[in-house]
N, C-alpha and C positions, 0 to 999 in steps of 0.2 A: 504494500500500500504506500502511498506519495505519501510522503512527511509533509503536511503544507503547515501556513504558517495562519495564525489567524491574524484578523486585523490589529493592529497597535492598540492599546487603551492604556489608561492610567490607570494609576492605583496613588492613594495618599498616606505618605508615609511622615509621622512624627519624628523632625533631626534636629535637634540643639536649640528646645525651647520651638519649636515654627516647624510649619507643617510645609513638605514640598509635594508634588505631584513628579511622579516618576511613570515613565515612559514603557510600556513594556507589553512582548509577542508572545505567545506560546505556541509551540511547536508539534503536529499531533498529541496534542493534550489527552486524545482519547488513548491512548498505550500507559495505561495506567501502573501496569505491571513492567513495563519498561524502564531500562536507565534512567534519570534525568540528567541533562546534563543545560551548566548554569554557563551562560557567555559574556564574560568584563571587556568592555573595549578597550580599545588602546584612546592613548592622550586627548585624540579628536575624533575619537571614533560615537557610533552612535547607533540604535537599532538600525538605523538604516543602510548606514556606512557599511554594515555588514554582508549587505549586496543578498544574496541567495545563498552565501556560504554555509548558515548554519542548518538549510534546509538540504543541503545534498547532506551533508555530516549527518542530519537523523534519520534520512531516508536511507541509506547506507550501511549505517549503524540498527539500525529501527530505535530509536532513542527518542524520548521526549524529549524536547527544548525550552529552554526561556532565553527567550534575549530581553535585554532592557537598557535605558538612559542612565545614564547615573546625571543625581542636578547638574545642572550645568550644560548640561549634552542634549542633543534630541530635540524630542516635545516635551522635557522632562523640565520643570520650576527652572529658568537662567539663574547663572550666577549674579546677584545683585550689584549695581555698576561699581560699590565702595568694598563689594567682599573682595580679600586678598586672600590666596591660597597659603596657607604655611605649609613648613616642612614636613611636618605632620601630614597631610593632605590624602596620601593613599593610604595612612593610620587608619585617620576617620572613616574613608568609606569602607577598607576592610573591618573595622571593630563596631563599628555603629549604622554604615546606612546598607549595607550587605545585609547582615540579618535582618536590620528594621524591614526593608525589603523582603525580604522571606517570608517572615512571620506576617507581614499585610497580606502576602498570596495566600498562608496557610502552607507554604510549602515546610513538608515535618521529611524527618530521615538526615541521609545524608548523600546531595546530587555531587554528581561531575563538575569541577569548575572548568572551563576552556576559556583560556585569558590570552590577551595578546597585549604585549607591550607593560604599558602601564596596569591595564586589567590582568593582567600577567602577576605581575606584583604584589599587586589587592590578596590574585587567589592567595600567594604566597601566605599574605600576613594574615587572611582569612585562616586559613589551614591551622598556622600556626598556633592562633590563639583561640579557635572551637575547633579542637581535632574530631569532636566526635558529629560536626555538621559537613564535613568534607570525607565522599568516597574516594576521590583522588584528582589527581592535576592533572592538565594538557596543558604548559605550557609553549606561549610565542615568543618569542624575542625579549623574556624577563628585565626585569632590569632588579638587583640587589646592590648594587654600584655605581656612582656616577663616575662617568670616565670619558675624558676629552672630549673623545668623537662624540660624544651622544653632544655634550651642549654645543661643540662649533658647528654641528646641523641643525642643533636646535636656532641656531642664531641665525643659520643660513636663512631657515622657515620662519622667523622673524622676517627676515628682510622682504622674503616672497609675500609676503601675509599684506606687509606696505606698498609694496610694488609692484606686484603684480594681480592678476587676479584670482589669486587663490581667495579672499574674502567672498567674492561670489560664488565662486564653486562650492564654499561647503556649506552656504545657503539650501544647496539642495539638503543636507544631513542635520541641521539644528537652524530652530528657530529659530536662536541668536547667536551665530557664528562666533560675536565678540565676546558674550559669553564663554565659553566654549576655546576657544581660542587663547585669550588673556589668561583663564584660569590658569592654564597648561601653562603656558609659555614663561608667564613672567615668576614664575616658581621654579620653573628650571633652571632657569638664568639667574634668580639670584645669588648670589657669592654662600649664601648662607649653608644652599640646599648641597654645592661641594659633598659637606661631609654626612648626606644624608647616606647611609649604609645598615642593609638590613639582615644580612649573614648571619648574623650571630643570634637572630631570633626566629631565621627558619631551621635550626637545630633542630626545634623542639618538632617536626612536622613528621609522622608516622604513614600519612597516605602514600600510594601508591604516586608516581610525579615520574609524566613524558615530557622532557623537556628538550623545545624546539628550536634554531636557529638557523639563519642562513650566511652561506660564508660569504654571502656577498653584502650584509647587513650594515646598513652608512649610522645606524643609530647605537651599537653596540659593536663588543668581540663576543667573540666564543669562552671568554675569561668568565660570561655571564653564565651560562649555562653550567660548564664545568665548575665552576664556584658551586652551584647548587648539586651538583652529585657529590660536591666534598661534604658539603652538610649534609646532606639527607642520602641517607645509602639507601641504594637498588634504585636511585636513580636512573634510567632511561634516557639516553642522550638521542640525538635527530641532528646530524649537519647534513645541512642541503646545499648542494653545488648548486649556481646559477640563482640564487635564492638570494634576496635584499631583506628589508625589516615587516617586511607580512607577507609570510607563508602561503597564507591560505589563500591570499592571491597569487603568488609567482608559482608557488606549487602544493594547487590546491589537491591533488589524487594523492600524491606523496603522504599528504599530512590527514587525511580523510582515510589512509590504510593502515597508515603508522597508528592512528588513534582509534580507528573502529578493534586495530588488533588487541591493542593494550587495553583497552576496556575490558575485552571478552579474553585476555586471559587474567585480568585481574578479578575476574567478577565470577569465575570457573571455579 
């Protein structure tokens, strides 16, 4: 049966005193006996941004889906024009608006997280600190490290952001691009976030964790991935020739077989 996806709706989730509306798909919802598995976007990613990916992955897999906004993203509540993102940033929405999210769907157990980039990360510090609401990881292009290349393209993507028309194009993916945009951007850039480093608190993570990268990847090395098999044993590594910083676009059968496998030998 076609994995499809339903139409986008919100849900209203209580975060830090005020209530956001978060943006979010489910993915044959009727395979109730099925996997779930949960989808974090990257930096500027958004239900949308996800394209069709997450629906060949559960048609594939036969897997339930959710995709969703995190604030900021999407159709999901904008970030307000005076909020500043701190360092903390992927804290929060791994410890507070991840489950808050959950808990508004009723979603009980423990789904699949599939993260890329920055969602990547979330699952990490999700995992970390509720081991018992994560079956395991897929990750994309993690990040537990900041490391040159990631901010001198992040800086590039500044530039593009002013200058050319990338502001329009992701008009298509978030309501309010500037939203969406600033949040990310000017939190990576700042001097501060340098020594933002989270190694030492994915120790504590017991799931099963595919972890994915491309050797062609302008926002990261392979130092990100392999870091994470040093901390977490029975790590599963994934380097992909020809492959930049999303997978699931440059090679999306690669990572749709690598992950339908690891599921179903984890879940055996």
């Amino acid at each position: 049966m076609t994995a499809v996806a339903d139409t986008p709706r919100k849900v209203s989730v209580a975060w830090r005193q005020r209530t956001v509306e978060v943006e979010y798909a489910w993915i044959a919802p009727e395979r109730t006996a099925a996997p779930l598995v949960v989808f974090l976007h990257e930096g500027l990613g958004s239900v949308a941004m996800w394209k069709d990916f997450p629906q060949r992955l559960c048609e594939e897999g036969e897997f339930r889906g959710l995709v969703f906004s995190r604030p900021g993203y999407g159709r999901s509540t904008p970030r307000a024009a005076d909020e500043v993102w701190g360092v903390d940033f992927m804290h929060q929405q791994a410890h507070e608006v991840v489950p808050a999210f959950l808990d508004a769907l009723g979603v009980r157990g423990a789904p699949w997280l599939f993260g890329h980039s920055d969602g990547a990360s979330i699952a990490l510090l999700f995992a970390a600190r509720f081991p018992e609401r994560a079956r395991g990881l897929v990750l994309l292009a993690p990040h537990t490290f900041v490391e040159d290349v990631t901010v001198e393209n992040i800086e590039r993507t500044k530039d593009a952001y002013l200058h050319t028309d990338l502001a329009y194009k992701l008009c298509r993916y978030h309501d309010d691009p500037g939203s969406a945009f600033w949040g990310w951007n000017r939190i990576w850039l700042d001097p501060a976030f340098r020594a933002w480093n989270i190694e030492s608190e994915i120790a504590a993570i017991r799931a099963p964790v595919l972890a994915i990268q491309g050797l062609d990847d302008e926002y990261g090395t392979l130092a990100q991935i392999r870091g994470i098999a040093q901390q977490v044993p029975g790590t599963r590594l994934l380097e992909l020739p020809a492959c930049a910083h999303s997978p699931h676009r440059d090679q999306p059968g690669a990572v749709i077989a690598a992950t339908v496998a690891f599921i179903a030998a984890s879940d055996s």
